[in-house]
C-alpha positions in Angstrom: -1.2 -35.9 28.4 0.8 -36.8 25.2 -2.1 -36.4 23.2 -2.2 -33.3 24.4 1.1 -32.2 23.7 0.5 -34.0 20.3 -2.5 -32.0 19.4 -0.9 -28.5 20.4 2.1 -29.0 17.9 0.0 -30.0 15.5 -1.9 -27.0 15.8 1.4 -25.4 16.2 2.5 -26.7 12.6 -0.6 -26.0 10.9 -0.7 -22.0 12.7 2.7 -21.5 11.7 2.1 -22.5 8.0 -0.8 -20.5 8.0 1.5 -17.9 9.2 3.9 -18.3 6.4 1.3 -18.6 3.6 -0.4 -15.3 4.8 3.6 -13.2 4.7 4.2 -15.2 1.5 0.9 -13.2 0.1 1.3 -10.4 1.5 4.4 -10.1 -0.1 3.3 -10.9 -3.2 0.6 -8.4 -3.0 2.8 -5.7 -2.5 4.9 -6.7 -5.5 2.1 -6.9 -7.3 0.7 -3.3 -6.5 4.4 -2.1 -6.7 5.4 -3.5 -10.2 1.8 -2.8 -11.8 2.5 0.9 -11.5 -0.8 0.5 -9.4 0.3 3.4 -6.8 1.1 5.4 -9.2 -2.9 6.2 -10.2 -2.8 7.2 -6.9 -0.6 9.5 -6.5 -2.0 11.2 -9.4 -5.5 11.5 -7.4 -5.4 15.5 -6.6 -4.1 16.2 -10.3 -7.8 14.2 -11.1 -9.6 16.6 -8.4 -8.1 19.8 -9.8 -8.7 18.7 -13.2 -12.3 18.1 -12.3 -12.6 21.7 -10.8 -11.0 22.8 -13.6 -13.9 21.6 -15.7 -16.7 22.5 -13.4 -15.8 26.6 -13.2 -16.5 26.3 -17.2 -20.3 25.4 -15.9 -20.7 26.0 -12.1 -23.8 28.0 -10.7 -21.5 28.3 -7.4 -17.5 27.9 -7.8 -16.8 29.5 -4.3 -19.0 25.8 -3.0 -17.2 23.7 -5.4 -13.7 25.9 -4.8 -14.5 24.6 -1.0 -15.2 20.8 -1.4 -12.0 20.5 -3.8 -9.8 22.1 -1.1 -11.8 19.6 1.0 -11.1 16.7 -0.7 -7.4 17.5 -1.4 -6.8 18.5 2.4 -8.3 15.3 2.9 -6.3 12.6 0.6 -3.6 10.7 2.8 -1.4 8.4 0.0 -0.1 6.2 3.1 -3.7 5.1 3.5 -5.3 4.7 0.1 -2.2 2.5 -0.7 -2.9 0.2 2.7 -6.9 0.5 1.4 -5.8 -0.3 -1.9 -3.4 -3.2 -0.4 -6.1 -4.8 1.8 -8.9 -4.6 -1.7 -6.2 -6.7 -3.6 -5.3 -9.2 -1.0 -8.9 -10.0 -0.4 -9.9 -10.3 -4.0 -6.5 -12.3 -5.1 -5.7 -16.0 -4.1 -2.1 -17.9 -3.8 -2.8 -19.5 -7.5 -3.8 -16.5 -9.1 -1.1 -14.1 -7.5 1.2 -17.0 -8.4 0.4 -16.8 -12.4 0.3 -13.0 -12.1 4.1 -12.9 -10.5 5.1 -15.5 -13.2 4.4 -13.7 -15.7 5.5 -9.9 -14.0 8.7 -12.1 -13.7 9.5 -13.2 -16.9 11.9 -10.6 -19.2 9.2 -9.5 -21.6 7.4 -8.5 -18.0 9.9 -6.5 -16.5 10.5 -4.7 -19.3 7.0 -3.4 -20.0 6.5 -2.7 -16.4 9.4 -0.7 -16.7 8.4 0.9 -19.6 5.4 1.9 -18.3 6.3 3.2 -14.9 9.2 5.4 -17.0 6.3 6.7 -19.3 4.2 7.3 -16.0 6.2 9.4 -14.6 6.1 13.5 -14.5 9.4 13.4 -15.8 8.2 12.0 -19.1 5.4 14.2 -20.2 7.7 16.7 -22.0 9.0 13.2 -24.0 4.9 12.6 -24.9 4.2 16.0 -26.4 7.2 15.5 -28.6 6.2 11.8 -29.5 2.8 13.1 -30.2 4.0 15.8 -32.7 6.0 13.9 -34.8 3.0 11.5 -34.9 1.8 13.9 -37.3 3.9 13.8 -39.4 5.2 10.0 -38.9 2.3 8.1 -38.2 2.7 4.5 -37.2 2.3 1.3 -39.7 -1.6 0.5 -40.0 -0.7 -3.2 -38.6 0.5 -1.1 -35.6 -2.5 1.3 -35.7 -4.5 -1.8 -35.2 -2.3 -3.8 -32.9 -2.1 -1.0 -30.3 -6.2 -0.8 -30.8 -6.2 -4.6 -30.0 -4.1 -3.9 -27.1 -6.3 -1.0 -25.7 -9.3 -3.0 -26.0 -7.9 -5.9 -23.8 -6.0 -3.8 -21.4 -9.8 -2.3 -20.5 -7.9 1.3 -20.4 -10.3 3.4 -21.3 -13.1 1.6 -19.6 -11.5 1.2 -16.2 -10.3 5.2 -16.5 -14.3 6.1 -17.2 -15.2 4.1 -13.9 -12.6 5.7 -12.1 -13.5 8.9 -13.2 -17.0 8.2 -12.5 -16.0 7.6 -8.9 -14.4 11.2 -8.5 -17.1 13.0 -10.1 -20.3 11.7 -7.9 -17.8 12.1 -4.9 -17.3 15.3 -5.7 -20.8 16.4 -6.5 -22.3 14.6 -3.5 -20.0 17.5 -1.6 -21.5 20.2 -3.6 -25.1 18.7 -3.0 -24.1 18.9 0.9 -23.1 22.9 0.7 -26.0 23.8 -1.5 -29.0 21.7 -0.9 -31.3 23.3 -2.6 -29.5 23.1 -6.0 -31.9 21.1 -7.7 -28.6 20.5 -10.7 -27.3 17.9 -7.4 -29.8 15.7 -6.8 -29.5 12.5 -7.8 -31.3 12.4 -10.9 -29.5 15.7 -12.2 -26.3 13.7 -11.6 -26.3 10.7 -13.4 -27.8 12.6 -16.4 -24.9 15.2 -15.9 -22.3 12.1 -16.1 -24.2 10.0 -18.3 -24.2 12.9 -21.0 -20.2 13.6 -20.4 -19.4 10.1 -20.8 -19.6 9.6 -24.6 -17.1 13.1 -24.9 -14.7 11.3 -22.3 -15.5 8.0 -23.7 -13.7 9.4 -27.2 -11.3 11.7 -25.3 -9.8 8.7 -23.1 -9.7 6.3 -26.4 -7.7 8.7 -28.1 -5.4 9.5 -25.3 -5.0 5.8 -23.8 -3.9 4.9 -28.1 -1.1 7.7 -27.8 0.0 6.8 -24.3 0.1 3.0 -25.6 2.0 3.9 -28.5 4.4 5.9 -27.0 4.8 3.5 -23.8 5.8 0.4 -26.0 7.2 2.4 -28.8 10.2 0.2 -28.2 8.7 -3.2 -28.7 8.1 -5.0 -31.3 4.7 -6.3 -32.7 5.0 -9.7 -31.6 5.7 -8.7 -27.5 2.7 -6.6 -27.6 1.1 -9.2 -29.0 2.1 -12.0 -26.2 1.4 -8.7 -23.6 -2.3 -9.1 -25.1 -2.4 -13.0 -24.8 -1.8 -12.1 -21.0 -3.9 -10.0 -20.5 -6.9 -12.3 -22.3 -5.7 -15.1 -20.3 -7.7 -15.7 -16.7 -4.7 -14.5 -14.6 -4.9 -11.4 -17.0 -8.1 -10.2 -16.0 -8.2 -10.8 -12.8 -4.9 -8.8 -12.9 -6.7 -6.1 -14.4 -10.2 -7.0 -12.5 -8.2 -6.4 -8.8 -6.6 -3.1 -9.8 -10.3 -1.4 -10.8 -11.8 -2.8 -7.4 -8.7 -1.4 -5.6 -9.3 1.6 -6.7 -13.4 1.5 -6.3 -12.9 0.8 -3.1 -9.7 3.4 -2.1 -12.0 6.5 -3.7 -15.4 5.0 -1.6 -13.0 5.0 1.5 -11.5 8.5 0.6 -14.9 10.2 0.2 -16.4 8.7 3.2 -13.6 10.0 5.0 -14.2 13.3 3.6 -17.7 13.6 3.7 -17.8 14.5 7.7 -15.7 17.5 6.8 -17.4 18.7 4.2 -20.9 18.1 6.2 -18.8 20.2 8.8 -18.1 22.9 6.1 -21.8 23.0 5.3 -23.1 23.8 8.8 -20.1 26.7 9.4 -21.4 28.2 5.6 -25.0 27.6 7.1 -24.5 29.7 10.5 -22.6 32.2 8.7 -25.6 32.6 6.1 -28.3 33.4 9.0 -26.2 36.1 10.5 -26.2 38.2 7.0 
């Protein structure tokens, strides 16, 4: 009978440190997400979907389909549960050690002043202050050895590459829901997609590079040369890129959750336009 009651607090112990461990990540998770500016991307998810629709009346054979899956998709986008998606992706791709080298360094005072800086510069509020920077860019461009450093900085940060992949994401989700309201649009089918994408992505490629360089220089316009270049050292360290590593799977796997949610009601969509097409 001891033994017993031996064995059940040690399983007690071992449960309740498990217990603690798992809150202690979770916390850490959320701080992560939270500080990183990660939500953020999110919330700017329907200004990607009008953006994209945007585009496509330039080129569609059918906008009154597409006009229907974008309403779709942005009657379909719930924040509160992309950022619990997004949450669960980070915590299961993250462990203690890395989340522990991440936070050391979010915490440090060179840290929390970037991730200020950038959640300021992400903001709405701050896209008036951008145009402004951007003009007097031509007129006051930076130093080359800034030119250069902010090039360095873009590289290692992945911007543009993660932003391509992201967008990459939105445009097959999207298309997939046009495919579903016009079948027989040969311009959907697989095939006709990935040549679509793969011939926009050199235009974007370019695009993104030039707009992730004035977004970096205007985000760290207040710090000096050598902070960015300790930012970089982070971010070419291991606990770097798995920082960065986490956010793009987060995010691949909020937009797969997001359009599978979506797709029923856009499959719905396509058999109301169907019935409605045999009675004409």
């Amino acid at each position: 009978m001891i033994r017993n009651i031996i064995l059940m607090l040690i399983l007690l112990i071992f449960t309740t440190i498990s217990n603690a461990e798992n809150i202690e990540k979770e916390n850490l998770v959320r701080k992560i997400i939270e500080t990183s500016g990660m939500e953020l991307m999110l919330e700017s998810f329907p200004e990607q979907i009008e953006a994209q629709q945007i585009q496509r009346r330039l080129i569609s054979k059918n906008p009154e389909v597409e006009e229907t899956v974008a309403r779709i998709l942005l009657e379909s986008f719930n924040i509160a549960e992309s950022k619990e998606v997004l949450f669960n992706s980070v915590s299961k791709n993250i462990n203690q050690k890395e989340l522990a080298k991440i936070i050391e360094w979010l915490d440090s005072p060179l840290g929390k002043r970037l991730s200020l800086a950038e959640t300021n510069a992400s903001h709405p509020n701050s896209r008036a202050d951008l145009m402004r920077y951007a003009a007097d860019l031509q007129t006051n461009p930076p130093a080359q050895d800034r030119i250069i450093l902010i090039q360095n900085f873009e590289k290692s940060a992945r911007q543009t590459d993660s932003t391509i992949k992201i967008l990459e994401l939105i445009m097959r989700g999207m298309m997939s829901g046009f495919k579903e309201l016009s079948p027989n649009d040969k311009s959907l089918d697989e095939e006709a997609i990935n040549k679509q994408i793969n011939e926009m992505k050199p235009m974007l490629q370019q695009m993104l590079w030039q707009q992730m360089l004035l977004m970096s220089h205007f985000m760290y316009q207040e710090f000096n040369n050598s902070e960015i270049e300790t930012y970089i050292k982070f971010l070419e360290s291991k606990a770097g890129k798995k920082y960065i590593d986490v956010a793009i799977e987060g995010y691949g796997d909020v937009f797969s959750s997001f359009f599978t949610t979506a797709a029923p009601k856009i499959k719905q969509a396509a058999e109301i336009l169907k019935e409605s097409e045999k009675k004409t």
